[in-house]
N, CA, C and O of each residue as an XYZ file, in Angstrom:
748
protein
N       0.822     -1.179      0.000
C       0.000      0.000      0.000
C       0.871      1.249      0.000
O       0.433      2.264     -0.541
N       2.342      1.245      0.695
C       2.739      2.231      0.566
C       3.148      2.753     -1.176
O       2.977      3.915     -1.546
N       3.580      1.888     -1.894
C       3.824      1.720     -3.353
C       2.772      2.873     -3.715
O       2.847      4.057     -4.042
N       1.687      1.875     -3.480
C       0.002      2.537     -4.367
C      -0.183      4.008     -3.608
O      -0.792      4.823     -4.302
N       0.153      4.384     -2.572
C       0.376      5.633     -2.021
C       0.918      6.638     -2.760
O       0.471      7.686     -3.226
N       2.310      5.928     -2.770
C       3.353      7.090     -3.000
C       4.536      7.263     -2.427
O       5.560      7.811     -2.834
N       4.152      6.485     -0.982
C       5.000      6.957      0.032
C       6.609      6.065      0.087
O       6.916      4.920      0.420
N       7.297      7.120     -0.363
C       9.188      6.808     -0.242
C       9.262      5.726      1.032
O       8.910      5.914      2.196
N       9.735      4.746      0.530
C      10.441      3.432      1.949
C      11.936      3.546      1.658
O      12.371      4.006      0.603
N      12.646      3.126      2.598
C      13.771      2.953      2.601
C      13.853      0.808      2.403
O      13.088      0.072      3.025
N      14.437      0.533      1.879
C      14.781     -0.968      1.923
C      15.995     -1.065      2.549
O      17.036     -0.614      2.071
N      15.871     -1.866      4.021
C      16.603     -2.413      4.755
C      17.111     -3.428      4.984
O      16.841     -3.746      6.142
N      17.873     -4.319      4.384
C      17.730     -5.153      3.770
C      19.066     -6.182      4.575
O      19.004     -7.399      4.404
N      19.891     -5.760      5.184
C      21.457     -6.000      5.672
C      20.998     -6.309      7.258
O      20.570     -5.275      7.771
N      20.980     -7.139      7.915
C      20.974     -7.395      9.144
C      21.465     -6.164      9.954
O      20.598     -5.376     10.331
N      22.582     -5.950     10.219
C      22.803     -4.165     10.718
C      22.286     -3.327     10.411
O      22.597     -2.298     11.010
N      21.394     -3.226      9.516
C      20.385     -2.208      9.577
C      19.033     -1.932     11.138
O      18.454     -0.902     11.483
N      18.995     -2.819     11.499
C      17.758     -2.991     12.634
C      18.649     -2.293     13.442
O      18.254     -1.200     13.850
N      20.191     -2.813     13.895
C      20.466     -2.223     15.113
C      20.823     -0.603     14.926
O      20.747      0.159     15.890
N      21.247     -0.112     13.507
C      21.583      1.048     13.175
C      20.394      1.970     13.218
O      20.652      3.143     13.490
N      19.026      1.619     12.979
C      18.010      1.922     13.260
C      17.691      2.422     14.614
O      17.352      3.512     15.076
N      17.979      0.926     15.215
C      17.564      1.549     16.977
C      18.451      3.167     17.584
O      17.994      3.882     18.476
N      19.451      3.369     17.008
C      20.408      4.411     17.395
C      19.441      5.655     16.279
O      18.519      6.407     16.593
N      19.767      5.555     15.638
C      19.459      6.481     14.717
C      17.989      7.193     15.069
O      17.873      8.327     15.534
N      16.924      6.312     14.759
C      15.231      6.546     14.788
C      14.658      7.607     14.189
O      13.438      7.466     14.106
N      15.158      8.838     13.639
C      14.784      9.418     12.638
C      15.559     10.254     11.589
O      16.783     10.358     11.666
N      15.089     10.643     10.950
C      15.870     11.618      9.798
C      15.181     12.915      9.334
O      14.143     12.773      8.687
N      15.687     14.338      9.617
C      14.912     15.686      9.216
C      14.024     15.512      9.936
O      12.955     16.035      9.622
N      14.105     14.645     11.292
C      12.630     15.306     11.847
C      11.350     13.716     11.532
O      10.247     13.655     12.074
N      11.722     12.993     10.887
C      10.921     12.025     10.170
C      11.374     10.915     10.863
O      12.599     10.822     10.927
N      10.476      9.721     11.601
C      10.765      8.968     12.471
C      10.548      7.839     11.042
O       9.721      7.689     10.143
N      11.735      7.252     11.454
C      11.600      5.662     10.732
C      10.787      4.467     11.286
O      11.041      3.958     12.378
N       9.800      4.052     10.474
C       8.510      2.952     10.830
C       8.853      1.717     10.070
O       9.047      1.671      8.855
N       8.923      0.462     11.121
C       9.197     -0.418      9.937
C       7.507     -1.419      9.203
O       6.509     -1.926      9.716
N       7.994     -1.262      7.930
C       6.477     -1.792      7.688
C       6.032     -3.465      7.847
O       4.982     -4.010      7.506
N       7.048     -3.949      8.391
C       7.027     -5.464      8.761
C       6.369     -5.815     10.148
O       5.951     -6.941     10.416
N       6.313     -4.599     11.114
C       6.452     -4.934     12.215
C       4.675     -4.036     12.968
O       4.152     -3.046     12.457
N       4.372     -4.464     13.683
C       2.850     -3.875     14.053
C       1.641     -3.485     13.063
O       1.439     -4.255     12.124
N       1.203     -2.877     13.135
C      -0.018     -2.493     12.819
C      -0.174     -0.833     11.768
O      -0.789      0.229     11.869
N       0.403     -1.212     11.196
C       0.815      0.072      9.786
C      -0.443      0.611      8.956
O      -1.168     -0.051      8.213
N      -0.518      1.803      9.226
C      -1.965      2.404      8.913
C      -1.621      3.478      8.083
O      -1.256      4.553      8.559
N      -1.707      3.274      6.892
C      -1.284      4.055      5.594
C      -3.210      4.810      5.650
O      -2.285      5.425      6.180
N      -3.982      5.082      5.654
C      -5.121      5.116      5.381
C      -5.456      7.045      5.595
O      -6.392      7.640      5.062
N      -4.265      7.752      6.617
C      -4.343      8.924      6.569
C      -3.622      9.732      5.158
O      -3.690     10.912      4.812
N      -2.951      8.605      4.561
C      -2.160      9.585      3.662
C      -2.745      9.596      2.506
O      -3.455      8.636      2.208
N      -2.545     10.890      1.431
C      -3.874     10.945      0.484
C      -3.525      9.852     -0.638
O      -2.420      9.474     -0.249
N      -3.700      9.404     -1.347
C      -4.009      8.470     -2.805
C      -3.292      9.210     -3.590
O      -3.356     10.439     -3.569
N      -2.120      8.179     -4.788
C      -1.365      8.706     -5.526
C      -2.858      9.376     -6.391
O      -3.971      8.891     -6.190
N      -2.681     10.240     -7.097
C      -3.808     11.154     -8.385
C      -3.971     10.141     -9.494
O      -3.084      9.914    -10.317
N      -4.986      9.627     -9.479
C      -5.819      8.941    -10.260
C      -6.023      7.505    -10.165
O      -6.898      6.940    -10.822
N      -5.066      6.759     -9.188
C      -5.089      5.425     -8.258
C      -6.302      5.741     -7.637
O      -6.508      6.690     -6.880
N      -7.461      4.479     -8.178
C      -8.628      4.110     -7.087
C      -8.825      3.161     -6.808
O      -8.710      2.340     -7.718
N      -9.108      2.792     -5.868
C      -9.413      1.260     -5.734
C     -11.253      1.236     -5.764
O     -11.974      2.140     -5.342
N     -11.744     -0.179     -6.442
C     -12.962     -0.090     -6.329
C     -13.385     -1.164     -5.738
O     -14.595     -1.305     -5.558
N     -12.555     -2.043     -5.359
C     -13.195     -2.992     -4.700
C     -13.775     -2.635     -3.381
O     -13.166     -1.874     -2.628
N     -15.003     -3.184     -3.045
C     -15.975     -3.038     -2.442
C     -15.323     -3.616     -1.099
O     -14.716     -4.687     -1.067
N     -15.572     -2.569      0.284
C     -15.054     -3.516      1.508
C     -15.492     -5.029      1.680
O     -16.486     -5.275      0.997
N     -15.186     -5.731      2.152
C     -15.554     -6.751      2.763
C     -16.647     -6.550      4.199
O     -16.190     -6.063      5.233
N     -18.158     -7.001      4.095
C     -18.600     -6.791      5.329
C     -18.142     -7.569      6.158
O     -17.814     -8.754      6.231
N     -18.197     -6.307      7.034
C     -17.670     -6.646      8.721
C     -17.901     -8.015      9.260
O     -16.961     -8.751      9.560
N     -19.318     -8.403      9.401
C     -19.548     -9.596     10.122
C     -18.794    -11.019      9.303
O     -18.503    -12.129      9.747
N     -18.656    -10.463      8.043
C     -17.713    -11.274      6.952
C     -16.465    -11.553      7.378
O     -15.862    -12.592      7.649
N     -16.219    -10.453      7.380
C     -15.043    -10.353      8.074
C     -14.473    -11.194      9.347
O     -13.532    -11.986      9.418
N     -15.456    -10.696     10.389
C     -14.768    -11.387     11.724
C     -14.948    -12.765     11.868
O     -14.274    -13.466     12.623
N     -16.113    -13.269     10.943
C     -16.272    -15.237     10.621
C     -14.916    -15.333     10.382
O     -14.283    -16.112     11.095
N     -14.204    -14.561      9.337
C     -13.200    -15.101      8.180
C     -12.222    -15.492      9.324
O     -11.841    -16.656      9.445
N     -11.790    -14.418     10.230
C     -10.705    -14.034     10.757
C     -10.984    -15.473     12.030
O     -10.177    -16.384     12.218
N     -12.157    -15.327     12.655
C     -12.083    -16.809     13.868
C     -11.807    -17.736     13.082
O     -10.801    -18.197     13.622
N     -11.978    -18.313     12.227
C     -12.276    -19.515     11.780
C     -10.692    -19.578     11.295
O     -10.091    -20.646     11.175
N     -10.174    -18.435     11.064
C      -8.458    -18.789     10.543
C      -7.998    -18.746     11.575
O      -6.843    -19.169     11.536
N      -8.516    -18.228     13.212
C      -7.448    -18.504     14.279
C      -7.693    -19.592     14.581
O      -6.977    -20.089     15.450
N      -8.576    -20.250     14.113
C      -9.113    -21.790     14.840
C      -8.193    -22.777     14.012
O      -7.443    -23.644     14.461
N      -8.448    -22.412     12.604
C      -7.885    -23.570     11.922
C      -5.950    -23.157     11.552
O      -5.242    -23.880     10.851
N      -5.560    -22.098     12.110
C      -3.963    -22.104     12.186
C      -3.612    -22.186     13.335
O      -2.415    -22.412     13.508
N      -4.459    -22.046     14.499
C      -4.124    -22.203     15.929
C      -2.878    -21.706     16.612
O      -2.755    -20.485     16.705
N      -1.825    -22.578     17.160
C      -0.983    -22.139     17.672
C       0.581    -22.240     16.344
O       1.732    -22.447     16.727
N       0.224    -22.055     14.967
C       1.249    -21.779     14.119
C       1.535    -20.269     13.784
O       2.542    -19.880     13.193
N       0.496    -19.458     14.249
C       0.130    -17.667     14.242
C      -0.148    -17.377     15.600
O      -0.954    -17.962     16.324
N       0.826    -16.116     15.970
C       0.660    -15.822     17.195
C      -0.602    -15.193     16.973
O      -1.205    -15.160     18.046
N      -1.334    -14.626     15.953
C      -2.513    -13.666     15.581
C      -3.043    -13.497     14.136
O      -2.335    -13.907     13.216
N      -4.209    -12.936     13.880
C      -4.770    -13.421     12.915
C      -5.731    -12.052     12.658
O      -6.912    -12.087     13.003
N      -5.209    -10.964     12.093
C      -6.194     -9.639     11.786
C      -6.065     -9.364      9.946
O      -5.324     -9.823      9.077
N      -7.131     -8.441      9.954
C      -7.230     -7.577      8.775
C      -6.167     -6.990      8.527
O      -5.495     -6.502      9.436
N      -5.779     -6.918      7.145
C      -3.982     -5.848      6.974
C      -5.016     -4.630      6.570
O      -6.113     -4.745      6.022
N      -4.379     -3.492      6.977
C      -3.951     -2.122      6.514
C      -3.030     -1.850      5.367
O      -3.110     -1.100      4.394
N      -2.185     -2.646      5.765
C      -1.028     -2.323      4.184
C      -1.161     -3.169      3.047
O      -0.552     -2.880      2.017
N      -1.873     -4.164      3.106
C      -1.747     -4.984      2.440
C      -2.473     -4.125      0.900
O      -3.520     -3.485      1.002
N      -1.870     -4.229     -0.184
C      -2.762     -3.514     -1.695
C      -3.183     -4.675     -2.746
O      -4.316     -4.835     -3.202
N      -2.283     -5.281     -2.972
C      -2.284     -6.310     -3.883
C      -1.762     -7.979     -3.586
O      -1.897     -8.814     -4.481
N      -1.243     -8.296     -2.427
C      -0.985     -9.311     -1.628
C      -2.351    -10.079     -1.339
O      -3.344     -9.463     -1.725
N      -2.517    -10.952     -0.909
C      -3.616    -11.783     -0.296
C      -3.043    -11.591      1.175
O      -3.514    -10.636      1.794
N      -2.142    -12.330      1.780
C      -1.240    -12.273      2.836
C       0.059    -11.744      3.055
O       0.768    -11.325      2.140
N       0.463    -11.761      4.548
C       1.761    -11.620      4.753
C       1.684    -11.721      6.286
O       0.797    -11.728      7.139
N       3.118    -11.803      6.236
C       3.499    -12.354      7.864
C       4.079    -10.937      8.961
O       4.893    -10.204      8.400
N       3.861    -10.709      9.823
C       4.042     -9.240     10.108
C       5.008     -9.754     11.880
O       4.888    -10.901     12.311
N       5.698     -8.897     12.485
C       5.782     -9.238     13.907
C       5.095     -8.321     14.539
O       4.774     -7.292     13.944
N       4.762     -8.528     15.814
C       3.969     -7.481     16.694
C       4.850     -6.250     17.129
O       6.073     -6.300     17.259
N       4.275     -5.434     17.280
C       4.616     -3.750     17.487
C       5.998     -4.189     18.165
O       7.055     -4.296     17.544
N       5.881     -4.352     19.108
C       7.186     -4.356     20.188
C       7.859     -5.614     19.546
O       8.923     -5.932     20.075
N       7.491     -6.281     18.646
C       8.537     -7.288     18.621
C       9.910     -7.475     18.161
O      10.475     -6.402     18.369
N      10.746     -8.324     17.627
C      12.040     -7.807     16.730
C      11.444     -8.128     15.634
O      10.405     -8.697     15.299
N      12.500     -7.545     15.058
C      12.027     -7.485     13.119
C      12.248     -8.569     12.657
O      13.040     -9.174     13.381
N      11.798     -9.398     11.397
C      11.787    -10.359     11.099
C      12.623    -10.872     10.580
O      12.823    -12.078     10.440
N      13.709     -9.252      9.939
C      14.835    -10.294      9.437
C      15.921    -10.243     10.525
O      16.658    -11.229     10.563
N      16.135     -9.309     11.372
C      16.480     -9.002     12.377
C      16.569    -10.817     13.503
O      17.510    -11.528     13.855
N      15.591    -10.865     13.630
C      14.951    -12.039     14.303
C      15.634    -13.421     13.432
O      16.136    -14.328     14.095
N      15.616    -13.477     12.326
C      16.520    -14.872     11.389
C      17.732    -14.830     11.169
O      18.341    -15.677     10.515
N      18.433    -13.404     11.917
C      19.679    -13.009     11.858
C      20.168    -13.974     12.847
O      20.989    -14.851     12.581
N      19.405    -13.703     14.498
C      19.809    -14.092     15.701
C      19.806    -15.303     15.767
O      20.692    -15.799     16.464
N      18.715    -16.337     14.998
C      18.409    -17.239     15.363
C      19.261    -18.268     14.206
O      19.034    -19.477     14.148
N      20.008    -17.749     13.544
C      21.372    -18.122     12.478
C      22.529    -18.333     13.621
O      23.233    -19.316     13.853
N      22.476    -17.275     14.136
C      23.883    -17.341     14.957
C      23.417    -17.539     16.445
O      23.930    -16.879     17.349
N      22.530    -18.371     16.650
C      21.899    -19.177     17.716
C      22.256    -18.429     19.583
O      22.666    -18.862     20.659
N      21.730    -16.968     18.942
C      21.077    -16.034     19.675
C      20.092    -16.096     20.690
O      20.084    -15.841     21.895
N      19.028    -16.624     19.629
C      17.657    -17.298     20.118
C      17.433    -18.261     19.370
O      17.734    -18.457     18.192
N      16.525    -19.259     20.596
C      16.431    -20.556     20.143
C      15.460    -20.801     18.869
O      15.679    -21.662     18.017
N      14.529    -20.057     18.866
C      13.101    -20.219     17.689
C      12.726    -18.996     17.573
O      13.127    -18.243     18.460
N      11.908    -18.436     16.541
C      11.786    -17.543     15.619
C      10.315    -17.518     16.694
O       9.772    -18.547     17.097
N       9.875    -16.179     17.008
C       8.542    -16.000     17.566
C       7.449    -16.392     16.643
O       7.694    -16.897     15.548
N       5.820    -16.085     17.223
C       4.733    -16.504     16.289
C       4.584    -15.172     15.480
O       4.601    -14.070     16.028
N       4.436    -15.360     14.130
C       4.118    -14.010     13.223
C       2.556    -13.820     13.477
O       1.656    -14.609     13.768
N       2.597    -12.725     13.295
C       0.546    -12.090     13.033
C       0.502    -12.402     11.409
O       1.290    -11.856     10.637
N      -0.363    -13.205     11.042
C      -0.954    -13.192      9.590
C      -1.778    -12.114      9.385
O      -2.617    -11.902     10.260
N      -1.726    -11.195      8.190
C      -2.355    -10.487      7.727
C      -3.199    -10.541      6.435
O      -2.829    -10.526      5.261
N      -3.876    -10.578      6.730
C      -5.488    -10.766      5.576
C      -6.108     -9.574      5.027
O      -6.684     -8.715      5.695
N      -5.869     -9.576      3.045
C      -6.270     -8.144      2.439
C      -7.733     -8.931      2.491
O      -8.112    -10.070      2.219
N      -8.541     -7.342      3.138
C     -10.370     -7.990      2.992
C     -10.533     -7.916      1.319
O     -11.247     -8.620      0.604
N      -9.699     -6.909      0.969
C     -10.302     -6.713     -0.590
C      -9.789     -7.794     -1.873
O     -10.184     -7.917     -3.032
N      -8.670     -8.534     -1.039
C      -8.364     -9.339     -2.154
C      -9.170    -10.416     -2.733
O      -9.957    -11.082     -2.062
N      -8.932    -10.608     -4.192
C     -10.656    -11.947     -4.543
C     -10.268    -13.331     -3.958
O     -11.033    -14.280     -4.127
N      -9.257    -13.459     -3.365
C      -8.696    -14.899     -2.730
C      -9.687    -15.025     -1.545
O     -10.502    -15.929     -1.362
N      -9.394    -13.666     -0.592
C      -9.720    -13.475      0.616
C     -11.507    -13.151      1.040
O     -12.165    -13.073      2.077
N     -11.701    -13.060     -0.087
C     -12.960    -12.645     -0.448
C     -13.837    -14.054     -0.467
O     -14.863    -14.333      0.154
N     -13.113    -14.784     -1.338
C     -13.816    -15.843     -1.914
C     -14.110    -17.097     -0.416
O     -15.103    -17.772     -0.147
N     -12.438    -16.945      0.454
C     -12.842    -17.667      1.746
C     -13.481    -17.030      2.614
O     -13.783    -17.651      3.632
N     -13.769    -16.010      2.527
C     -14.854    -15.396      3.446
C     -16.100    -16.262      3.096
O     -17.019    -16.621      3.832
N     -15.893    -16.492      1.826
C     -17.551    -17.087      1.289
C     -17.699    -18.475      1.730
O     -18.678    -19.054      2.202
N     -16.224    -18.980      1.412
C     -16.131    -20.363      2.161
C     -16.228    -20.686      3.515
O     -16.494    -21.844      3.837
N     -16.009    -19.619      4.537
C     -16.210    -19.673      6.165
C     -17.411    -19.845      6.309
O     -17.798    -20.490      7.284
N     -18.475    -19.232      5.233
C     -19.635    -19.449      5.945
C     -20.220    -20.828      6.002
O     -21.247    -21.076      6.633
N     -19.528    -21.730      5.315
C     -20.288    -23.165      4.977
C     -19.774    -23.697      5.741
O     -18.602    -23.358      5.908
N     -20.190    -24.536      6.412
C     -19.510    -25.378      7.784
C     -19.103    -26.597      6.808
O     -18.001    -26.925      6.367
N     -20.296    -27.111      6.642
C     -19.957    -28.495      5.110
C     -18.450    -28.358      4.698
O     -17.750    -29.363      4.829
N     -17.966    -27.370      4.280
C     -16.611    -27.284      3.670
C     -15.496    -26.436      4.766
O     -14.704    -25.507      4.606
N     -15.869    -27.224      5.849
C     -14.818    -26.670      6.957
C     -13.137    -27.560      6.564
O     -12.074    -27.161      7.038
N     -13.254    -28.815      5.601
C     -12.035    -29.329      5.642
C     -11.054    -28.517      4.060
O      -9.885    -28.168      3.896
N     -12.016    -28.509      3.377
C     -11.618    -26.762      1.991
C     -10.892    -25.957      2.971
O      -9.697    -25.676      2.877
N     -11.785    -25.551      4.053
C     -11.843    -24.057      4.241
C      -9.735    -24.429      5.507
O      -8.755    -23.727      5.756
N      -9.995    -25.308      5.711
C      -8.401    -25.151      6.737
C      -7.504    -25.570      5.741
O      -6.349    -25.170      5.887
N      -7.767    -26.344      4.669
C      -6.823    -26.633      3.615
C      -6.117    -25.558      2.923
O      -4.917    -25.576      2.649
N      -7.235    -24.288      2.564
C      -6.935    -22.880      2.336
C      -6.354    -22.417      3.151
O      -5.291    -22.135      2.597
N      -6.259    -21.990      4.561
C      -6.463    -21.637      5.669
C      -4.647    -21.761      5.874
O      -3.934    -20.885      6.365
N      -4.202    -23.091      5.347
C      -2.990    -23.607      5.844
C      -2.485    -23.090      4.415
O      -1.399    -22.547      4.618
N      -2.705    -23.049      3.498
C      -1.959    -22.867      1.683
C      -1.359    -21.564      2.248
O      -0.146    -21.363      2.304
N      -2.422    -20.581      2.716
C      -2.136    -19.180      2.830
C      -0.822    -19.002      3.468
O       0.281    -18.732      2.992
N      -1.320    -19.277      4.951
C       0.108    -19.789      5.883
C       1.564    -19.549      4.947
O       2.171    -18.519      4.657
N       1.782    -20.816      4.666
C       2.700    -21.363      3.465
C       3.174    -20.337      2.353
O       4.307    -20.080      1.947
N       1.752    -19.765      1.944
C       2.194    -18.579      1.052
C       3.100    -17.477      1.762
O       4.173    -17.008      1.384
N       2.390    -17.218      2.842
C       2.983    -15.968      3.500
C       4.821    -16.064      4.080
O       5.800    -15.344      3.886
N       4.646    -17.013      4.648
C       6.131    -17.807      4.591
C       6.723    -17.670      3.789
O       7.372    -16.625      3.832
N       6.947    -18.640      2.429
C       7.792    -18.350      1.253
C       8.010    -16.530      0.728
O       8.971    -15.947      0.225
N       6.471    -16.006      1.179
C       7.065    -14.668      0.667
C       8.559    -13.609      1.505
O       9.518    -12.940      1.119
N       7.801    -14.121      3.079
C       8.923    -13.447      3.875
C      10.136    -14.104      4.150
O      11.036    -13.759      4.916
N      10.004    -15.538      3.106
C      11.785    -16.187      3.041
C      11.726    -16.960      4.092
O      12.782    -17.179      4.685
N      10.705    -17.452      4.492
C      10.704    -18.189      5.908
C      10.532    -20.119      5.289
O       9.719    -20.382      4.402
N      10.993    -20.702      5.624
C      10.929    -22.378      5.657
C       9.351    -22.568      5.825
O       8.456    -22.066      6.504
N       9.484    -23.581      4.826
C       7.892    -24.119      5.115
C       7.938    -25.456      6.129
O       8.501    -26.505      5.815
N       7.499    -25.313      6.937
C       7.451    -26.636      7.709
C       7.369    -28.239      6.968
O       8.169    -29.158      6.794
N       6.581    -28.100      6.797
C       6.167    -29.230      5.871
C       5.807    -29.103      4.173
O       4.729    -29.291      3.610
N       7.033    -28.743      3.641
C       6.892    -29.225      2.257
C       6.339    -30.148      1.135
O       6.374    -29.929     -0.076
N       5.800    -31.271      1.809
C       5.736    -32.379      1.306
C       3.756    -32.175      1.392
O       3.062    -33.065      0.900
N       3.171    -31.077      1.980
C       2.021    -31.131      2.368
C       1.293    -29.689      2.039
O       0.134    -29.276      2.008
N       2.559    -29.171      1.819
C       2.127    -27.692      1.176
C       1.614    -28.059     -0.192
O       0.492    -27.814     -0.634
N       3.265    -29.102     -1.199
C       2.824    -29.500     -2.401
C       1.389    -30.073     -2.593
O       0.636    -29.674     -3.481
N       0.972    -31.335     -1.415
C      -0.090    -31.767     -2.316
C      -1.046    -31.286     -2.322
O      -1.832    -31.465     -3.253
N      -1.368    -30.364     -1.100
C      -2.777    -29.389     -1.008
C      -2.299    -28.124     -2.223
O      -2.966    -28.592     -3.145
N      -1.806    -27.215     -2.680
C      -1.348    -27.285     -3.746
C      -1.742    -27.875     -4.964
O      -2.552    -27.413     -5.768
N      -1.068    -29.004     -5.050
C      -1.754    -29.768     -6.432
C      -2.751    -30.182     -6.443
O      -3.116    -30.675     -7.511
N      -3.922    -30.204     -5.006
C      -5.195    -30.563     -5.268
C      -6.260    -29.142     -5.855
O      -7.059    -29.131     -6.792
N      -5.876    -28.015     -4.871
C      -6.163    -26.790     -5.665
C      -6.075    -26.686     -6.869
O      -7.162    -26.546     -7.429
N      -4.928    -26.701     -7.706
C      -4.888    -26.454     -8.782
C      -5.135    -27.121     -9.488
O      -4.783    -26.537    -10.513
N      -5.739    -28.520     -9.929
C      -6.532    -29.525    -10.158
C      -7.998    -29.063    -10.212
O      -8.746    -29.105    -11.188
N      -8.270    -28.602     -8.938
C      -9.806    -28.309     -8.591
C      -9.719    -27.042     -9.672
O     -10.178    -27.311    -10.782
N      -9.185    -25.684     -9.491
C      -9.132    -24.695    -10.723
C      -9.138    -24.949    -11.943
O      -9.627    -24.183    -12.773
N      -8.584    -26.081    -12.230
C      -8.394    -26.549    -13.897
C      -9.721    -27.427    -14.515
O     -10.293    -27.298    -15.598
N      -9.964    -28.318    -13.455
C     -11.434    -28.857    -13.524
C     -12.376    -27.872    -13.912
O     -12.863    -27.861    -15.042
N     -12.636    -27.108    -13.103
C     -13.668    -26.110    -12.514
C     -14.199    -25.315    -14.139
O     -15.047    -24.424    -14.141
């Protein structure tokens, strides 16, 4: 979302960047925010000129089915399970909590066996995306509660590979995976 904004990021990308950060914390007056980490609310800043989005919110009560039913069926693999703010064109992503360490920050330490395990990420869910949309539609059917965690877990998996993180189980990502895309090709 910041992209579709407008708004200048810096890419931090070097493990010493987090701690150079903590010293530093702003520039001209301008506090550095990292967009990996808490609850990032682009929504005050105005819209690049002629960028609209038209997709229609997701209703609320839509919404909060979507969101229990993914803390139920990812359980204790997500420390948390909300609506993204930043999210524009993503379905998911893996975020750490406000106070937490940063994520690459965090795979730095746990390389050079700092810390023992990588904390639980917050999954973040675009309401507007047609993925996210479509399992909203699927939460409501109980009948297809074993669809709906099969999705539930793909996402997971997705969000992982995007932030460079190991998939636990490879061998289970693939076949739910190849049953999806089977079911799409059928369909």
């Amino acid at each position: 979302q910041a992209m579709a904004k407008g708004v200048e990021v810096l890419l931090l990308d070097d493990p010493v960047d987090e701690f150079w950060l903590q010293e530093v914390k702003d520039f001209d007056g301008k506090a550095f925010r990292s967009l990996t980490r808490g609850d990032v609310d682009l929504s005050g800043v105005k819209d690049v000129e002629g960028a609209k989005d038209e997709t229609p919110a997701l209703p609320e009560d839509a919404l909060k089915r979507l969101v229990a039913r993914l803390k139920v069926t990812l359980g204790e693999a997500v420390g948390d399970v909300r609506a993204s703010k930043r999210l524009k064109d993503s379905a998911v992503c893996l975020v750490a909590e406000e106070h937490g360490l940063d994520l690459r920050l965090e795979r730095f330490l746990k390389q050079h066996s700092q810390i023992s395990q990588l904390s639980k990420r917050v999954l973040e869910i675009n309401p507007q995306h047609a993925l996210i949309r479509a399992m909203a539609d699927l939460a409501k059917d109980t009948a297809k509660g074993q669809e709906f965690d099969e999705v539930g877990k793909l996402l997971l998996d997705q969000a992982r590979i995007v932030e460079g993180e190991p998939i636990p189980d490879p061998g289970a990502f693939s076949r739910r995976m190849s049953s999806f895309l089977a079911k799409g090709l059928a369909a």
